[in-house]
C-alpha positions as CSV (number, residue, x, y, z in Angstrom):
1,X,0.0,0.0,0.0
2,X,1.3,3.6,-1.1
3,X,1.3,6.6,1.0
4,X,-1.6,8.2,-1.0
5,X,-3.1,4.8,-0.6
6,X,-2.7,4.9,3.4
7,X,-4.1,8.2,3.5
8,X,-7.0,7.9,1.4
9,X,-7.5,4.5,3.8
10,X,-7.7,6.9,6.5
11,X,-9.8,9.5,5.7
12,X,-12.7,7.4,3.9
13,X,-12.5,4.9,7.5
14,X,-12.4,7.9,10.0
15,X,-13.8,11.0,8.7
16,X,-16.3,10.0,6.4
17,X,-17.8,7.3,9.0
18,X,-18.5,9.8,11.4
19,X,-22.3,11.1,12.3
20,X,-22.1,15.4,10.9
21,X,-22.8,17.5,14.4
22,X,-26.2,19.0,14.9
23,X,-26.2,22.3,14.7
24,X,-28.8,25.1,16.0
25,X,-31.8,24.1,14.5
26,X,-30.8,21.3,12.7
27,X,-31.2,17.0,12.8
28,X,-29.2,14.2,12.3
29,X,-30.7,10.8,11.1
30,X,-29.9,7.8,8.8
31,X,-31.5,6.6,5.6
32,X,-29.7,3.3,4.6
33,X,-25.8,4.0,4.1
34,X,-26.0,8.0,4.2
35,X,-25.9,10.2,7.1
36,X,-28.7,12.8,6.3
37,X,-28.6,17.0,8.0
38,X,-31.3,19.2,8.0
39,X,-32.7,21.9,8.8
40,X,-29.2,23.9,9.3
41,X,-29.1,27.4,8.0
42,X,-26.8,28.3,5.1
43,X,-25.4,25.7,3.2
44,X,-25.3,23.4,6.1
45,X,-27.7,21.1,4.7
46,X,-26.2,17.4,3.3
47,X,-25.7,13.7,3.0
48,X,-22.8,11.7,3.9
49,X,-21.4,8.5,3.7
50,X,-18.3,6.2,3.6
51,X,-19.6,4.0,0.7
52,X,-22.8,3.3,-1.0
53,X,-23.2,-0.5,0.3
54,X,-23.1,-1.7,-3.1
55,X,-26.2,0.1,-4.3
56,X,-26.9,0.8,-7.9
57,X,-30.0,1.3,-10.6
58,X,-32.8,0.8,-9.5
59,X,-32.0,0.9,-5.6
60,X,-29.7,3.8,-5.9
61,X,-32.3,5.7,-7.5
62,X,-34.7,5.3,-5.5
63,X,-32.7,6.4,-2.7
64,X,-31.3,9.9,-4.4
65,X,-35.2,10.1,-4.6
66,X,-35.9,9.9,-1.2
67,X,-33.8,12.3,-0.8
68,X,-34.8,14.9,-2.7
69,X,-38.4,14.3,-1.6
70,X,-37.2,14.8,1.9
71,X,-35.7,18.4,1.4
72,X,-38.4,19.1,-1.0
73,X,-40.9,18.5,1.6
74,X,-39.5,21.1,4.0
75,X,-38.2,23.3,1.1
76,X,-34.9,23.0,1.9
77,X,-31.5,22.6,-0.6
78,X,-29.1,20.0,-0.1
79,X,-25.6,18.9,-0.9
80,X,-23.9,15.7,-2.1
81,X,-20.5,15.0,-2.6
82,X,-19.3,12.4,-4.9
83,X,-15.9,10.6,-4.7
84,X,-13.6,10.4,-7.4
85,X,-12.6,6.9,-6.5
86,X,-16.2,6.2,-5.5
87,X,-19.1,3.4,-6.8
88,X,-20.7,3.5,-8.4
89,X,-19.2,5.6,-11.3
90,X,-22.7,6.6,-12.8
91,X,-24.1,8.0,-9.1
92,X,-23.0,11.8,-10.7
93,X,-25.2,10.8,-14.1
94,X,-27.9,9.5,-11.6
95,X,-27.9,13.0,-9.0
96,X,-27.8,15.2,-12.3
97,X,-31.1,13.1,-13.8
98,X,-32.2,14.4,-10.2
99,X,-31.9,17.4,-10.8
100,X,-28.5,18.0,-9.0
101,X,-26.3,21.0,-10.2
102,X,-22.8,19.8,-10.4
103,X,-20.0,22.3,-8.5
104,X,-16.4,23.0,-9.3
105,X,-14.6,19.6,-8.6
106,X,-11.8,20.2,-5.9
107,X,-9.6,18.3,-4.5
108,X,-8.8,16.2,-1.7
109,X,-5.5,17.1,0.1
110,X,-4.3,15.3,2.9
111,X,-0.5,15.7,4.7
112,X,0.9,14.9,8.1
113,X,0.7,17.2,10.3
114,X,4.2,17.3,12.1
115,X,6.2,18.3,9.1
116,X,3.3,20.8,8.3
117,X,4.2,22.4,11.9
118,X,7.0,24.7,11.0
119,X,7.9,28.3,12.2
120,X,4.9,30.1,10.6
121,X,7.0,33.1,8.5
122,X,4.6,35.8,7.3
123,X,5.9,38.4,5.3
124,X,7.4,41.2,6.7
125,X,4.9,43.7,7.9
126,X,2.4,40.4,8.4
127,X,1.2,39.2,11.5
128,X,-1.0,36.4,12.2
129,X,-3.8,36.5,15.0
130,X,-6.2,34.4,16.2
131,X,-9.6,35.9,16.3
132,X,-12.9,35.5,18.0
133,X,-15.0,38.6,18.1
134,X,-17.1,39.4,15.5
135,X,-15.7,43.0,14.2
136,X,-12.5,40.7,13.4
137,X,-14.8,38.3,11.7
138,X,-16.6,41.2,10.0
139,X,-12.8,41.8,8.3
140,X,-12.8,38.4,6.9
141,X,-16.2,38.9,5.4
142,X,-14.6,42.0,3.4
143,X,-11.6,39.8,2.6
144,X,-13.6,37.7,1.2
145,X,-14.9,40.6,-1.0
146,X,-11.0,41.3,-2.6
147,X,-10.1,37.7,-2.9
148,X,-12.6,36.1,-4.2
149,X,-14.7,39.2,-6.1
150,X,-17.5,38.2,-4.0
151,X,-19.1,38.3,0.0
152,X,-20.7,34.9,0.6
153,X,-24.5,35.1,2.2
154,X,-24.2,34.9,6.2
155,X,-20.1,34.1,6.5
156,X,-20.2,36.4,9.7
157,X,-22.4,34.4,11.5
158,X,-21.4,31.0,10.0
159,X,-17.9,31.5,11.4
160,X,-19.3,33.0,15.0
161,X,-20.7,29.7,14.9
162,X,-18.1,28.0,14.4
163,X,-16.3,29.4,16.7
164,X,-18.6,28.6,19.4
165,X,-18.2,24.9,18.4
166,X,-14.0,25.1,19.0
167,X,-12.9,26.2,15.3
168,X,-10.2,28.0,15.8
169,X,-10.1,31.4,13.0
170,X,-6.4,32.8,12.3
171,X,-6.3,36.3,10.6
172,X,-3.2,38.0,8.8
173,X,-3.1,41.5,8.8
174,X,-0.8,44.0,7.0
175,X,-1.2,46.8,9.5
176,X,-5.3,47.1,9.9
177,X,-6.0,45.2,6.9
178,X,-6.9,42.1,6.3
179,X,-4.7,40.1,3.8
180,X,-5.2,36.3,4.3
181,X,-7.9,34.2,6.6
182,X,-8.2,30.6,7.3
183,X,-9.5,28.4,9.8
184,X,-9.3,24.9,11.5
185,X,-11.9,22.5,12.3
186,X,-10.4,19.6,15.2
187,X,-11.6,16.0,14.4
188,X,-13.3,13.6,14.0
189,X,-10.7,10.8,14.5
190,X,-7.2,11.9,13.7
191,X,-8.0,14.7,11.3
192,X,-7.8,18.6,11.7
193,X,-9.2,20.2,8.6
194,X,-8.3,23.3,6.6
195,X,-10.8,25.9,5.3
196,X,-10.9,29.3,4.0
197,X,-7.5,30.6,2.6
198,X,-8.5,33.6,0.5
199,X,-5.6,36.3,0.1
200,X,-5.8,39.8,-1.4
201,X,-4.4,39.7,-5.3
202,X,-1.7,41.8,-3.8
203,X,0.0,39.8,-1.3
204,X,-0.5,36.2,-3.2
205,X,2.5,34.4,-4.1
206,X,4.9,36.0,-1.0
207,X,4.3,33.1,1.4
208,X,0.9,34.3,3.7
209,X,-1.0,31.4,2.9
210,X,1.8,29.1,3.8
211,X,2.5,30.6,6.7
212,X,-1.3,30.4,8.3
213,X,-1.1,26.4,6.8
214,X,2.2,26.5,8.8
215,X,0.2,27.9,12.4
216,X,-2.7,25.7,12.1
217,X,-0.3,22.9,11.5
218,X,1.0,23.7,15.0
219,X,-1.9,23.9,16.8
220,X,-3.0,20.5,15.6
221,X,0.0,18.8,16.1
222,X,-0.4,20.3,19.5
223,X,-3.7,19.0,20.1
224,X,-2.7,16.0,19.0
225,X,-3.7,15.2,15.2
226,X,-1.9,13.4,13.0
227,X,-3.1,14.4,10.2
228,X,-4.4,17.9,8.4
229,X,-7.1,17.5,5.2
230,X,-8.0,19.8,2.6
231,X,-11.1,19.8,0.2
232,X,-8.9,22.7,-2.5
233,X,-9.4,24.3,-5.8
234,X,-6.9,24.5,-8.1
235,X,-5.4,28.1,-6.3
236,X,-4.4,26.1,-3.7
237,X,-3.4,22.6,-4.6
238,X,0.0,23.8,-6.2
239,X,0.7,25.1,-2.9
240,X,0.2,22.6,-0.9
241,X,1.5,20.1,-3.0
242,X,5.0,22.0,-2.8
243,X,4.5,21.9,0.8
244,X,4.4,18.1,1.3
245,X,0.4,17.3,0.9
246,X,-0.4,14.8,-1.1
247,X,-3.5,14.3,-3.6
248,X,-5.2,11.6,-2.7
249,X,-8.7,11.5,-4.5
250,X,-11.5,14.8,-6.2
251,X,-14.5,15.2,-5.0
252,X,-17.2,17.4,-6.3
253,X,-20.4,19.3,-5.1
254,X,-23.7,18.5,-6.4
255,X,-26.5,20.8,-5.1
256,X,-30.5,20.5,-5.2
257,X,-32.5,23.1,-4.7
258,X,-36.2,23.6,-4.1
259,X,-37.8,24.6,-7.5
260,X,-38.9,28.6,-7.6
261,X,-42.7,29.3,-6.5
């Protein structure tokens, strides 16, 4: 067995076997092999699983059905992520007959987190902070606006939220602007996850977003993971590739959506 192979082992045994959390508002239950949350606000709504049991036709249709009738009833949109190196390979054919929209692909990124952990070194004039109140939180919602061309509905109090659950938000600031933002979800099993990431045009490509991979490497190894995961676009996957991840499968998004009244 590879490396890649090891990791992928890994992540598909611990983190996708593991129940999602209930959040305010929202329910956990089971429908055959999927994990199923609703009711969460945002995009927070979703099905997961580690594998399909061997369902196909017929019987896999009729449980991307069930599905959609679910969310449908409560008008509700959903999300399902697909595996490249899942079965069966015609589940994305099935969820777009569904009525699925099909996201950018990303991909999956996983690395240990111990040689991850070095010295974090911003560039000069950078700091990195950790932040909890909201006006900080309010900076990473403009960020968001240079980096990406785009605010995304309700990030404010999506990442308040999470940092009531334990997520821990890092901030790097040139002076009182905000140049690069990330965070780091702990668990399940030996996994620490990386999200966010955007960076002003300006300061890409000087070693910001390595260094706030290189601080939330710390703090994992710290709390003891082993490893740090990474669901990235194609920005980022250079990156981290150069920085000892490895590429283990894709995944891509596919999103229902109530029909319009």
């Amino acid at each position: 067995m590879t490396e890649n192979d090891e990791l992928l082992h890994a992540y598909d045994s611990e983190v996708r076997t593991a129940s999602p959390n209930e959040s305010p508002g929202s329910t956990v239950d089971r429908d055959g092999p999927l994990f199923r949350r609703a009711g969460a606000a945002g995009n927070g709504n979703f099905v997961l699983y580690p594998h399909l049991g061997g369902l196909q036709g017929g019987e896999l249709q009729a449980l991307i059905a069930r599905q959609v009738a679910f969310f449908a009833e409560r008008g509700q949109a959903f999300e399902w992520k697909t595996y490249g190196h899942d079965a069966p390979p015609e589940l994305p054919h099935l969820l777009l007959e569904a009525g699925f929209m099909a996201q950018e692909q990303e991909t999956v990124v996983i690395g240990r987190a111990a040689p991850l952990a070095a010295t974090p070194r911003p560039p000069d004039g950078v700091r990195l902070r950790e932040v909890t109140e909201r006006a900080d939180l309010e900076k990473i919602d403009e960020l968001n606006l240079a980096a990406f061309g785009e605010k995304f509905p309700g990030m404010v109090d999506y990442l308040a939220s999470e940092v009531e659950k334990g997520t821990l938000v890092v901030l790097a600031e040139a002076g009182d602007q905000a140049v690069c933002s990330g965070w780091l979800r702990f668990g399940p099993g030996r996994f620490a996850s990386l999200w966010g990431g955007g960076t002003r045009p300006e300061w890409r490509g000087k070693g910001v977003y390595k260094a706030l991979v290189a601080h939330r490497a710390q703090v994992a190894l710290a709390r003891g993971y082993e490893f740090l995961q990474v669901d990235c676009t194609e920005d980022s996957r250079p990156i981290l590739e150069r920085l000892g991840m490895s590429s283990v499968t894709t995944t891509t998004p596919y999103i229902w959506k109530p029909p319009a009244e």
